[in-house]
C-alpha positions in Angstrom: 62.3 -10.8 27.0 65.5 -9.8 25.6 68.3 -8.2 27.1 71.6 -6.0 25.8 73.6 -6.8 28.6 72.6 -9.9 29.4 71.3 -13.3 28.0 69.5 -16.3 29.7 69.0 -19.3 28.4 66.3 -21.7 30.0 67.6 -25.4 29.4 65.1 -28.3 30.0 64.8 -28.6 34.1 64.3 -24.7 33.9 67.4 -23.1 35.1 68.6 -19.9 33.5 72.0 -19.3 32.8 72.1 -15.7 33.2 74.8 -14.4 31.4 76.7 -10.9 31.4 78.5 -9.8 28.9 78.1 -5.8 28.6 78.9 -5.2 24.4 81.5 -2.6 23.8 83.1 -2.7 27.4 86.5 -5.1 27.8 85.2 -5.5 31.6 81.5 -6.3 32.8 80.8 -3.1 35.5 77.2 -2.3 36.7 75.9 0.6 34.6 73.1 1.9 34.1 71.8 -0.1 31.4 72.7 -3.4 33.4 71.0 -2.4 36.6 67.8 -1.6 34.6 67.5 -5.1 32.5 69.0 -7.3 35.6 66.0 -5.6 37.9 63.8 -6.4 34.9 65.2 -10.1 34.8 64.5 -10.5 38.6 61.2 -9.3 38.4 60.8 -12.0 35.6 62.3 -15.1 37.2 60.5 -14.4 40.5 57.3 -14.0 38.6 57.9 -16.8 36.0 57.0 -20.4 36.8 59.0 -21.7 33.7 62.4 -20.8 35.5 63.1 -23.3 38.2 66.3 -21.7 39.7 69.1 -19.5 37.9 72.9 -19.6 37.9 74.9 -16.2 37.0 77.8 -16.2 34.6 80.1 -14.0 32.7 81.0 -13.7 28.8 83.9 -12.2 29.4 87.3 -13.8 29.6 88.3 -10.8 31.5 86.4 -10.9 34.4 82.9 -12.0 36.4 81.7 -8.4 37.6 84.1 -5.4 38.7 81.6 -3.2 40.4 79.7 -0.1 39.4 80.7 2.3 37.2 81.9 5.3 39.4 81.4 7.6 36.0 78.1 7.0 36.9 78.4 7.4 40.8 80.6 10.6 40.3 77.9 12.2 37.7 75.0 11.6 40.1 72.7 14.5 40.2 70.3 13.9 42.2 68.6 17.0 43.7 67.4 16.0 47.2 68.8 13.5 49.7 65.5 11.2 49.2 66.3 11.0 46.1 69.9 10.1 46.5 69.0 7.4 48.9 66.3 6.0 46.9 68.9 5.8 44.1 71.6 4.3 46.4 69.5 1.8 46.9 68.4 0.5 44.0 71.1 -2.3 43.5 70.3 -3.6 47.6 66.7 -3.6 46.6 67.4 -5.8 43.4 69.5 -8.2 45.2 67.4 -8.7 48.0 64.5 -9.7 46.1 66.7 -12.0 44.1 67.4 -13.9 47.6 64.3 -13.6 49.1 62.1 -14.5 46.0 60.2 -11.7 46.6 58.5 -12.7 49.4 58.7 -10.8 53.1 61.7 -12.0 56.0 59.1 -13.0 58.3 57.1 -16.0 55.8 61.2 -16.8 55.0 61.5 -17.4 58.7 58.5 -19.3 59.3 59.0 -21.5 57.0 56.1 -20.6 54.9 57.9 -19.8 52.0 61.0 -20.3 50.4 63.3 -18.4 47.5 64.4 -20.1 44.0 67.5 -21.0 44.2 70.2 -18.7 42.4 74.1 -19.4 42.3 76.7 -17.7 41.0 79.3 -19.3 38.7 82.3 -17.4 38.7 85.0 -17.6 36.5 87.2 -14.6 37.1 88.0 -11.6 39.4 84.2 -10.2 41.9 84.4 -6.8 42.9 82.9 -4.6 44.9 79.0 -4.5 43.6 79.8 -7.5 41.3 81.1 -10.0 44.6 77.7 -8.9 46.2 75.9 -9.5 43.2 77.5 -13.1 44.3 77.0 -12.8 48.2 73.0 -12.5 47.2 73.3 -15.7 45.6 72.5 -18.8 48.0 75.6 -21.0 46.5 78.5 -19.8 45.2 81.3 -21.8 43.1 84.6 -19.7 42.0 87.2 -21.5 39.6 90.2 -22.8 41.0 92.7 -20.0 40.0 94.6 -18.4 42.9 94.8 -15.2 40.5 91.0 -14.5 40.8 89.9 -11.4 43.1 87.1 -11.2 45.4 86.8 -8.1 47.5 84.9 -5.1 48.0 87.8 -1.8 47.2 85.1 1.0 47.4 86.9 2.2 50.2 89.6 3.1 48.0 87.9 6.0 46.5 85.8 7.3 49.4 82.9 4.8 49.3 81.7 1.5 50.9 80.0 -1.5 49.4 76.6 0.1 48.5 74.6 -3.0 47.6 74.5 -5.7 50.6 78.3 -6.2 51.3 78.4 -4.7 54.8 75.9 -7.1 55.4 76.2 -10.1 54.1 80.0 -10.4 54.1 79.7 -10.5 57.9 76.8 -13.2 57.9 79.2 -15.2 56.2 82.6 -14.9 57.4 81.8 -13.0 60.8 82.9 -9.0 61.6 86.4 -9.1 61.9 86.9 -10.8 58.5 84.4 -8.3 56.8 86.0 -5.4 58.4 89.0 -6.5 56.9 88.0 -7.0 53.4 85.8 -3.5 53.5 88.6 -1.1 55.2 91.0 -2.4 53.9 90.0 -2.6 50.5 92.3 -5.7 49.5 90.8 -8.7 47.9 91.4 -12.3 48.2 91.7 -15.1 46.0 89.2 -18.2 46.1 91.1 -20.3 48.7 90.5 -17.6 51.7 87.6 -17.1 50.5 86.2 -20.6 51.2 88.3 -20.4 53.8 86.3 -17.8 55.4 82.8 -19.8 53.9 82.0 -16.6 51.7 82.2 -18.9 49.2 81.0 -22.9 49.0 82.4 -24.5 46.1 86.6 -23.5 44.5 86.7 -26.2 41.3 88.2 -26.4 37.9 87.7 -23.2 35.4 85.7 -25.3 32.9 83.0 -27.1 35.6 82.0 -23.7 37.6 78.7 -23.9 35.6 78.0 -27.3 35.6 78.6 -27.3 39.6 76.7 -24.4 39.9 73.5 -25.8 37.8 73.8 -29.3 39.9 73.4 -27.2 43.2 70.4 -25.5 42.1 68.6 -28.6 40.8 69.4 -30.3 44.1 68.6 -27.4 46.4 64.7 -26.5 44.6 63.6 -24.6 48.1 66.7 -22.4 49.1 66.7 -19.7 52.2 69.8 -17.5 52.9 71.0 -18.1 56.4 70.0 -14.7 57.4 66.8 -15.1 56.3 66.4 -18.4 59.3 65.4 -18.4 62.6 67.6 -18.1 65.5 70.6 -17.4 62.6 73.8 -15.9 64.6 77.1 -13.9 63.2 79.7 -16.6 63.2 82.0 -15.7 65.8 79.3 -13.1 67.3 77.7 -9.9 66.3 75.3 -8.1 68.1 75.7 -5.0 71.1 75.5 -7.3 73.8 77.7 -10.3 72.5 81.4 -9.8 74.3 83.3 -11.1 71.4 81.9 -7.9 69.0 82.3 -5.5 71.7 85.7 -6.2 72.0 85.7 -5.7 67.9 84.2 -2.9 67.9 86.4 -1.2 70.6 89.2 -2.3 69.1 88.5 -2.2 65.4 87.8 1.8 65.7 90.9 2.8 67.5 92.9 0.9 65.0 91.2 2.0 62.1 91.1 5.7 63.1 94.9 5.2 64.2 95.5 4.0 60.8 92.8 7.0 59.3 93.9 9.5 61.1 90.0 10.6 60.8 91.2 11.7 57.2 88.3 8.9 55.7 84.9 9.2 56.1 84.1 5.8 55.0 86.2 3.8 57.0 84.0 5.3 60.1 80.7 4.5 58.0 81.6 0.6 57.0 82.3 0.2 60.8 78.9 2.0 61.7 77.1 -0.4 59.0 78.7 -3.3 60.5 78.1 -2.2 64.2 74.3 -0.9 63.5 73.6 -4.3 60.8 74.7 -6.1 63.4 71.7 -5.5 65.7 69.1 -5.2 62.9 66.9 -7.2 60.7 68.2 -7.9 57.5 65.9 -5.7 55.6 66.3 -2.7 58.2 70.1 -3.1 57.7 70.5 -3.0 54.4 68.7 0.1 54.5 71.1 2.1 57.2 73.9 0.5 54.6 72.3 2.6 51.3 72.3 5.8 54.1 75.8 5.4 55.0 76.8 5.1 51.1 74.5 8.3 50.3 75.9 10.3 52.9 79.1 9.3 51.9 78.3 10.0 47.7 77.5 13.6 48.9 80.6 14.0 50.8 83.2 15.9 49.3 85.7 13.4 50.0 84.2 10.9 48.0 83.4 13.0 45.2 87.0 14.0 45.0 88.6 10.8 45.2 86.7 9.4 43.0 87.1 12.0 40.2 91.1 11.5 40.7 91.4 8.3 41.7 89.5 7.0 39.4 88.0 9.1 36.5 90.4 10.9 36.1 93.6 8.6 36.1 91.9 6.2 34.0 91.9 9.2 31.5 95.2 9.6 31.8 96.2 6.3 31.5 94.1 6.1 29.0 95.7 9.2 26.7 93.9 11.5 27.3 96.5 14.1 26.5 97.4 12.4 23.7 97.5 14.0 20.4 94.6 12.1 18.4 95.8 11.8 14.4 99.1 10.1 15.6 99.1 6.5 14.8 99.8 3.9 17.8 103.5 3.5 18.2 104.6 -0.2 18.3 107.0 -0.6 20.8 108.6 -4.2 20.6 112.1 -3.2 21.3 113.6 -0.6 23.8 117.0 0.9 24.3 118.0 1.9 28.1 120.7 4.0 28.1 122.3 3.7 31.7 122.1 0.8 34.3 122.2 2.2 37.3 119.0 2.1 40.0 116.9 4.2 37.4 117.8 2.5 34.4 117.5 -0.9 36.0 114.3 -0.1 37.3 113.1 1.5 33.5 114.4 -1.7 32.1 112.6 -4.1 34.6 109.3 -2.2 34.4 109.7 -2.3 30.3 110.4 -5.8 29.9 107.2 -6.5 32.3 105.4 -4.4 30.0 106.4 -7.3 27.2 108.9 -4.9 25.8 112.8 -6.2 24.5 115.2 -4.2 26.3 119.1 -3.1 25.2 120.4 -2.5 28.6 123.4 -0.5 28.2 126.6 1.0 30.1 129.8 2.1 29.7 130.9 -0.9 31.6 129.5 -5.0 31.3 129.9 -5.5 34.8 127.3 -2.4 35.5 124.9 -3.6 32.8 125.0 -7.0 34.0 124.2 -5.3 37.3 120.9 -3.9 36.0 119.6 -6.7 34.9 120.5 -8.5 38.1 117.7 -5.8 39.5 115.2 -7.1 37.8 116.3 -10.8 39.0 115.8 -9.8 42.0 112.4 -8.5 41.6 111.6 -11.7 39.6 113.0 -14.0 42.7 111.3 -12.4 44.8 108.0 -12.5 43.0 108.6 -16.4 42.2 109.2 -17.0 46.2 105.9 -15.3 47.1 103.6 -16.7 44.1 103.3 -13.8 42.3 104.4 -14.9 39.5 105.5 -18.2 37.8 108.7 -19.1 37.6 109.0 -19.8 33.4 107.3 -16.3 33.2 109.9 -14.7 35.5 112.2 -16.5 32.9 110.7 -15.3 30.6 110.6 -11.2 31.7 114.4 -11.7 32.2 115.6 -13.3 28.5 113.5 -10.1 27.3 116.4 -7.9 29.0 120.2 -7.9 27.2 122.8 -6.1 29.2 125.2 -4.1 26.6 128.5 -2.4 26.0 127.5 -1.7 22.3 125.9 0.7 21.1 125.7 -0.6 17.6 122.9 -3.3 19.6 120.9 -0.5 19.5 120.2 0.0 15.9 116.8 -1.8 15.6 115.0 -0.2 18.8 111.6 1.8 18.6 112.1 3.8 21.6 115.4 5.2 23.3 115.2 6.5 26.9 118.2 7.8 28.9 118.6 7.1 32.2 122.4 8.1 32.6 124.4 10.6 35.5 122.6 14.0 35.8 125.6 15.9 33.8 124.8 17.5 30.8 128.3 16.7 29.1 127.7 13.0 29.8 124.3 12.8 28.4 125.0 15.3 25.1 127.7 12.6 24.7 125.6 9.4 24.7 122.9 11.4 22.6 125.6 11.4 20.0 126.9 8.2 20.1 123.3 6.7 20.0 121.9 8.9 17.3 124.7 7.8 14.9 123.2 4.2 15.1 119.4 4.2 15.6 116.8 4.9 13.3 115.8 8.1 11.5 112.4 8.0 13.0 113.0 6.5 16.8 111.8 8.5 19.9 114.9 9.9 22.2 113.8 10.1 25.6 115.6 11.5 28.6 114.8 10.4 32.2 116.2 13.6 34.0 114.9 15.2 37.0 116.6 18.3 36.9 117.6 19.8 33.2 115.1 21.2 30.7 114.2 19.2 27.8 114.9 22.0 25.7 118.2 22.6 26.6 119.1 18.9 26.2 118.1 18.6 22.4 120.2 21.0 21.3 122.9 18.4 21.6 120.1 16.1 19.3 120.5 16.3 15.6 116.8 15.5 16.1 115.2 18.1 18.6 111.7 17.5 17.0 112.1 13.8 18.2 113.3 14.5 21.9 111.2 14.2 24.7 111.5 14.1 28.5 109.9 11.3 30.4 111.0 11.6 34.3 110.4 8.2 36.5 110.6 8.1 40.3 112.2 6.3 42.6 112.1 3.0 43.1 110.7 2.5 39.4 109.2 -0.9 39.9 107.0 0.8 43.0 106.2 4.4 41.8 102.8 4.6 39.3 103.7 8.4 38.4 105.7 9.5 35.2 106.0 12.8 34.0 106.2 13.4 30.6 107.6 16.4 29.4 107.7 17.9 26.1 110.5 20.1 24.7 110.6 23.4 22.9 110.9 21.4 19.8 108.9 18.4 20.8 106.8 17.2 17.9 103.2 15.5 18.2 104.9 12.1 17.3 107.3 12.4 20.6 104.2 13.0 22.4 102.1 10.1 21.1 105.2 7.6 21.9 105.9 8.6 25.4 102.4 8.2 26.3 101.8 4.8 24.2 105.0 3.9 26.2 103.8 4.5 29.7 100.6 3.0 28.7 102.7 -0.2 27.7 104.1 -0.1 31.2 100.7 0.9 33.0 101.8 3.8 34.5 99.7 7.2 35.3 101.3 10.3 33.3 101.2 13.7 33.5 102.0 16.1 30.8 104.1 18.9 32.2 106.2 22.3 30.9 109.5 21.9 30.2 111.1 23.7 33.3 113.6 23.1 35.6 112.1 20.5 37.9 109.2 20.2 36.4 106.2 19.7 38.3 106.7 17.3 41.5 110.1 18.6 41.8 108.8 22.0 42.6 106.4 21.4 45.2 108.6 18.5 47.0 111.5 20.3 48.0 109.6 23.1 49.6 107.5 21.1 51.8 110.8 19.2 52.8 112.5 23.0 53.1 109.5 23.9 55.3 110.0 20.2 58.1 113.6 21.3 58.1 112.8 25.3 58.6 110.5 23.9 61.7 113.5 22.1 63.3 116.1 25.3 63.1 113.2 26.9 64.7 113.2 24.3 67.6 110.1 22.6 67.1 110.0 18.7 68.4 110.9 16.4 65.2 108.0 14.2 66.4 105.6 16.8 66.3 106.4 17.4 62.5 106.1 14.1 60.9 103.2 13.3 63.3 101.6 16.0 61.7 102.3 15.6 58.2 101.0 11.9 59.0 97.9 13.5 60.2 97.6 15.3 57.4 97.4 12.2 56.0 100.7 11.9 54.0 102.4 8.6 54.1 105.3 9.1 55.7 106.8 12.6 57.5 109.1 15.5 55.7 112.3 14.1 57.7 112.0 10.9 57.0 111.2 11.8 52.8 114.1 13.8 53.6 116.4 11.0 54.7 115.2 8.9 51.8 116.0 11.7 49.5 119.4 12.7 51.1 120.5 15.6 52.2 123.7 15.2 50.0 121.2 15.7 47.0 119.7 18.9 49.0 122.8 20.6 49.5 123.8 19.8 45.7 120.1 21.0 44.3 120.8 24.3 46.9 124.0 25.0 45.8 123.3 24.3 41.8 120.0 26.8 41.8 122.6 29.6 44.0 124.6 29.5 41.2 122.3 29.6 38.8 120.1 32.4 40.4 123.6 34.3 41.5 121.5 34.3 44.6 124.1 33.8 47.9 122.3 31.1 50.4 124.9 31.3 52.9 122.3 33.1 55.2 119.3 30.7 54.6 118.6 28.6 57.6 117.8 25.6 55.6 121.2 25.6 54.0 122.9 26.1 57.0 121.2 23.0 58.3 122.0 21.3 55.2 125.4 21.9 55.2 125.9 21.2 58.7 124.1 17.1 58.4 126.6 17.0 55.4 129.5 18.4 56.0 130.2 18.8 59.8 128.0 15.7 60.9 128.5 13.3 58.1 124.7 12.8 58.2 124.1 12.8 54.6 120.4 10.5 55.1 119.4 6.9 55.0 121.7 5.6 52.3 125.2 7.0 54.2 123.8 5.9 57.5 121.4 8.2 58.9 119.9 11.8 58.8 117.1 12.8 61.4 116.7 9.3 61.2 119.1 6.3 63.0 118.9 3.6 60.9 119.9 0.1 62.9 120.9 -2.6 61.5 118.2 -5.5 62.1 116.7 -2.3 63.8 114.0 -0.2 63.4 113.9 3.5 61.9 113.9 5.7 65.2 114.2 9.4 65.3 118.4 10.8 65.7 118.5 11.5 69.5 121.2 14.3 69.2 119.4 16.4 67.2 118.5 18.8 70.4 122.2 19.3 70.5 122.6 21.4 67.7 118.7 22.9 67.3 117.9 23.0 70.6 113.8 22.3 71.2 111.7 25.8 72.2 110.4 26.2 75.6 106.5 27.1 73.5 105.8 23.9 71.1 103.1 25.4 68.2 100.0 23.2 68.3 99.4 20.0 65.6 97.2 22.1 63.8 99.6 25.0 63.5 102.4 22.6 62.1 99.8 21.0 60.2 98.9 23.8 58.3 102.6 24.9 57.8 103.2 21.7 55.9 99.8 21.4 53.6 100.5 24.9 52.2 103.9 24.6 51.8 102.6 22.1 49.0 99.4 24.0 48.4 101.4 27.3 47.4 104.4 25.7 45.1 101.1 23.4 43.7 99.1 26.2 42.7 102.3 28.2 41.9 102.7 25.5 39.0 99.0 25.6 37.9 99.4 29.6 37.8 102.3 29.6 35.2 101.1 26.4 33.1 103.6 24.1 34.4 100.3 21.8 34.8 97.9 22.8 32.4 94.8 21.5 33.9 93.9 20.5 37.4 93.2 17.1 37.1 97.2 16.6 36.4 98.2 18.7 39.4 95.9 16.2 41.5 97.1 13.1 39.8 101.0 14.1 39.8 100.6 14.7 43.5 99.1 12.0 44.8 101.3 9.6 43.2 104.5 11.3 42.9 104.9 12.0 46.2 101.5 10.8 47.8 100.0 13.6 48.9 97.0 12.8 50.7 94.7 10.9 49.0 91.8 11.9 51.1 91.7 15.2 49.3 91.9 14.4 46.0 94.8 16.4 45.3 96.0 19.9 45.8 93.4 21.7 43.5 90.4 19.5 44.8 91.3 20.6 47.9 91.5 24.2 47.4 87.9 23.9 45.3 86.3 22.1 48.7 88.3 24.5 50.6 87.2 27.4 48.5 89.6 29.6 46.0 88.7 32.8 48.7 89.3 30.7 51.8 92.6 29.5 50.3 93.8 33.0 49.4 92.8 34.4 53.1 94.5 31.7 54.9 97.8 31.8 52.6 98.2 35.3 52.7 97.4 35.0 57.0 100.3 32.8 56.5 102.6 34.7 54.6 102.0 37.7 56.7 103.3 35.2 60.1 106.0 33.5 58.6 107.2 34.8 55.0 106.4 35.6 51.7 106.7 32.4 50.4 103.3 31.4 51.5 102.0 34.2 49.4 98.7 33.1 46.9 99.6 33.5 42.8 98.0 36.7 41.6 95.9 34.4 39.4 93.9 32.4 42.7 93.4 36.4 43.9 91.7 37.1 41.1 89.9 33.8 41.1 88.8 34.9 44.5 87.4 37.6 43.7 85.2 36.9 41.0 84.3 32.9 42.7 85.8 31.0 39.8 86.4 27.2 41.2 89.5 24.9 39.3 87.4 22.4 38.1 84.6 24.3 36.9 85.9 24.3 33.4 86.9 20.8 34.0 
């Protein structure tokens, strides 16, 4: 029989080597096409007395198997629930007849029949549905590389291991170890896994094979553990065993603690493990494929999974690329600026393989930012991350300048210098006079239009804006925004650039703050409104961390200063001729900077004390100058407050094509300033919601506490007439 996405080869004491190698795809993922021809190669090797045993392989250099293809998971249409179960579980069918042979638990047991022996040989990173492709085999050998992953990250997008891994990962390395691995999400590398006995054999890269086809000619009559009589969960499983009940108890207040309910499938993998624990193999690999249907229809699932995955890959990817641009071939970059952004921009360039011109207006600040990314390096080096003569090597690729004629043979330019539109039209100037005709000039600004910045470029039709956040080395979003001018070649660079880097980009309208910039500051605006009003600083962020944000509005605050607030209030009252003075918010802003010397984490502390040696702890003499109300609102009441303080601004910036598309609204703010990924984004969670329900509650809102929790005129009309965001997406 032959096979696209596979080959097997039958040598002379009839083992197959079964390898996968999908054509046209860098990575080996279960599709379609590869569930269909390895179900047809089970049937085949169980049925076929010329194959002895079988060990499983990959052809690619990139990888053994990363898991299904959540394209295919997210397009699932299946019509009835049946269906989607039978569907679901497909892959635990095929995997279980691999172990088993084919032939029932209860002849396994007995001793009356026995499986061929199948083990897995693999030679780079297992994940999700591709380690329990490895789980089903009876031995399993992993090269020695500490770099390989083995874990199961479905959880990560809303799901849980769908084909065996709830089940056999605690078989082999007991519950609290598989509850780890599956909750979590994290993988490991081959040592812990052996460690942990999920895996038998760690050995050189270039004898995984060999080892694997000795084990199989030495092992002709193989049964899984499971599959023996009187087999027990190392380090006990069961409802009756006191070492699991004390897992379980504990295990679900931790997780939910950690959850804050917000994840469906962190409750379902802990249900699998609980309900697997105290049933036969077969029965329990059956409630598995129930959890993961029940979880594929969810609408939690189906929105992370579209953002987390489908749609940033697109992104990251260029999807908003323009097409008949040629790939821009970034070898060298200039970083104009070495403070914490352009250290960080120069850091995360050089990773990217990138030479980088660091320069400043001073040696001692260039030599600075480059220190930066020593730092990083050093701290990488001390933890195994990386190797020491490639830390080396990321750093020679940085040189710290003064000159700007050691700019003349860059590709790309980005600017990462003081928010003040004198200083950067000057350095525009200066480094225009040396680079090339056709180089990209990019600014890093947070705050002024593109547009108005290229007037000070001979140039404008090569000026673009791509906005970092803070810390660059740690934050995956970048903004790119194009000017008024902005040609299709400044377009295509940025996003080859940020692809260099692996970042996820958004494409936004040139405007002042852009996109996260406008949704951040009133969420902030609406924690701080809270505590003029008196309500209990815990009560806020405990809230907003129920909402499932990852840390509260006062402590984002701190982090962001409110030095910076007062500056970004004052600057926009000037602009608007708007006079804030009677604005609560600014009040309070000008009262942490001014009177109390408060100015947030970096002068000392905000609503925040920041000890040193110490933990973070709420500032205690806060009640003394906004006393706490007699009548706390409830959770939910603050709750709500918060989400639609980003849920109005969000949808605000969808309205006037700030974000042109929803997917980049949902993408921009879950990793720009992590709103909760549970939902998918803003505009998922107004489709789950509903566009009408949305528009009811805002306008309830608006109605109690201000217009600024009015709906956009364009999600009214939406309302009415039951359009949904992503329908045309």
């Amino acid at each position: 029989m032959s096979y696209e996405t596979i080959s097997v080869d039958i040598d002379g004491d009839g083992v197959a080597l079964v390898t996968i190698d999908l054509p046209d795809q860098s990575m080996n993922v279960w599709n379609e096409a590869l569930m269909r021809e390895f179900a047809a190669f089970i049937d085949d090797f169980v049925a076929n007395d010329a194959m002895k045993g079988a060990v499983i392989t990959s052809g690619k250099a990139s990888g053994f198997l990363a898991g299904a293809d959540l394209r295919m998971l997210g397009g699932s249409q299946a019509e009835t629930m049946k269906e989607a179960f039978e569907n679901a579980f497909k892959l635990n069918a095929a995997l279980r007849k691999l172990e088993t042979g084919g032939h029932p638990a209860k002849k396994l047991q007995k001793g009356e029949a026995h499986a061929k022996p199948v083990a897995a040989a693999v030679n780079g990173l297992a994940l999700g549905g591709g380690l329990e492709l490895v789980l089903a085999c009876h031995h399993r050998v992993v090269a020695d590389n500490p770099k390989i992953q083995l874990g199961v990250p479905e959880v990560q997008v809303g799901l849980l291991p769908g084909g065996g891994g709830t089940q056999r990962l605690p078989r082999l390395a007991g519950l609290q170890n598989a509850a780890m691995m599956a909750t979590q999400g994290k993988p490991i590398d081959p040592a812990t896994a052996l460690a942990q006995g999920i895996v038998q054999e760690v050995v050189p890269a270039g004898e995984v094979v060999a080892k694997a086809k000795a084990w199989v000619k030495a092992n002709p009559k193989t049964v899984q553990p499971w599959d023996k009589k009187g087999f027990k969960f190392p380090g006990g499983g069961g409802a009756m065993d006191p070492r699991a009940v004390q897992f379980f108890i504990g295990a679900n207040a931790m997780a939910q603690k950690t959850t804050q309910h917000n994840y469906p499938a962190v409750q379902a993998i802990l249900s699998c493990l609980y309900e697997g624990s105290i049933a036969p193999f077969d029965t329990a690999i059956r409630i598995e494929s129930k959890y993961f249907t029940k979880l594929l229809s969810d609408p939690t699932s189906k929105n992370m999974i579209r953002t987390l995955f489908i749609n940033k890959q697109a992104a990251e990817k260029g999807e908003q690329r323009p097409k008949d641009v040629p790939s821009a071939e970034l070898k060298k970059v200039g970083v104009l600026g070495a403070g914490m952004m352009g250290a960080g921009i120069a850091y995360v360039t050089a990773k990217g393989g990138a030479q980088v011109v660091l320069l400043d207006r001073d040696m001692e600040y260039a030599e600075k930012g480059k220190a930066y990314s020593q730092g990083i390096v050093e701290k990488g080096v001390s933890k195994g991350k990386v190797t020491k003569e490639k830390g080396e090597e990321l750093l020679a690729r940085i040189t710290p300048t003064t000159d700007y004629n050691d700019l003349k043979d860059v590709d790309l330019i980005i600017e990462a210098v003081f928010e003040d539109p004198d200083i950067k039209a000057d350095v525009i100037k200066k480094t225009e006079a040396v680079i090339g005709k056709d180089v990209i000039f990019a600014s890093n600004t947070s705050t002024l239009p593109i547009t108005g910045l290229a007037k000070h470029s001979e140039r404008p039709d090569q000026f673009i804006g791509i906005h970092f956040f803070s810390p660059v080395d740690k934050m995956p979003l970048v903004e790119i925004i194009p000017g008024g001018a902005s040609g299709e070649k400044s377009l295509a660079t940025a996003l080859d650039y940020v692809r260099m880097i692996k970042k996820t980009p958004i494409v936004v309208k040139d405007t002042r703050g852009f996109y996260t910039n406008r949704v951040v500051p009133p969420y902030i605006n609406e924690s701080m409104l809270l505590v003029t009003e008196g309500v209990k600083p815990a009560l806020i962020e405990n809230a907003a961390k129920a909402l499932g944000m990852p840390v509260g509005p006062l402590a984002l605050c701190d982090e962001t200063s409110q030095e910076l607030g007062l500056r970004i209030a004052t600057a926009t009252a000037k602009e608007t001729g708007v006079d804030p003075s009677g604005e609560p918010v600014y009040q309070l802003l000008k009262t942490f900077v001014e009177r109390l010397g408060r100015k947030g984490r970096k002068s000392g502390g905000g609503f925040y004390d920041y000890p040193e040696g110490g933990k973070k702890h709420l500032w205690q003499g806060l009640s003394e100058h906004y006393p706490l109300a007699e009548e706390q609102p409830s959770l939910e009441e603050v709750k709500e407050r918060l989400l639609y303080a980003q849920l109005i601004p969000a949808a605000e910036c969808y309205a006037d094509g700030i974000v042109s598309d929803p997917q980049s609204a949902d993408l921009g703010a879950i990793f720009g300033w992590g709103f909760a990924p549970w939902t998918g984004g803003p505009m998922s969670h107004i489709d789950t919601i509903g566009v009408e329900t949305f528009v009811r509650k805002a306008e309830s809102l608006a109605q109690k506490y201000g217009s600024r929790f009015n709906p956009p005129e364009k999600f009214r009309d939406m309302a009415k007439t039951g359009e949904t965001l992503y329908k045309a997406a």
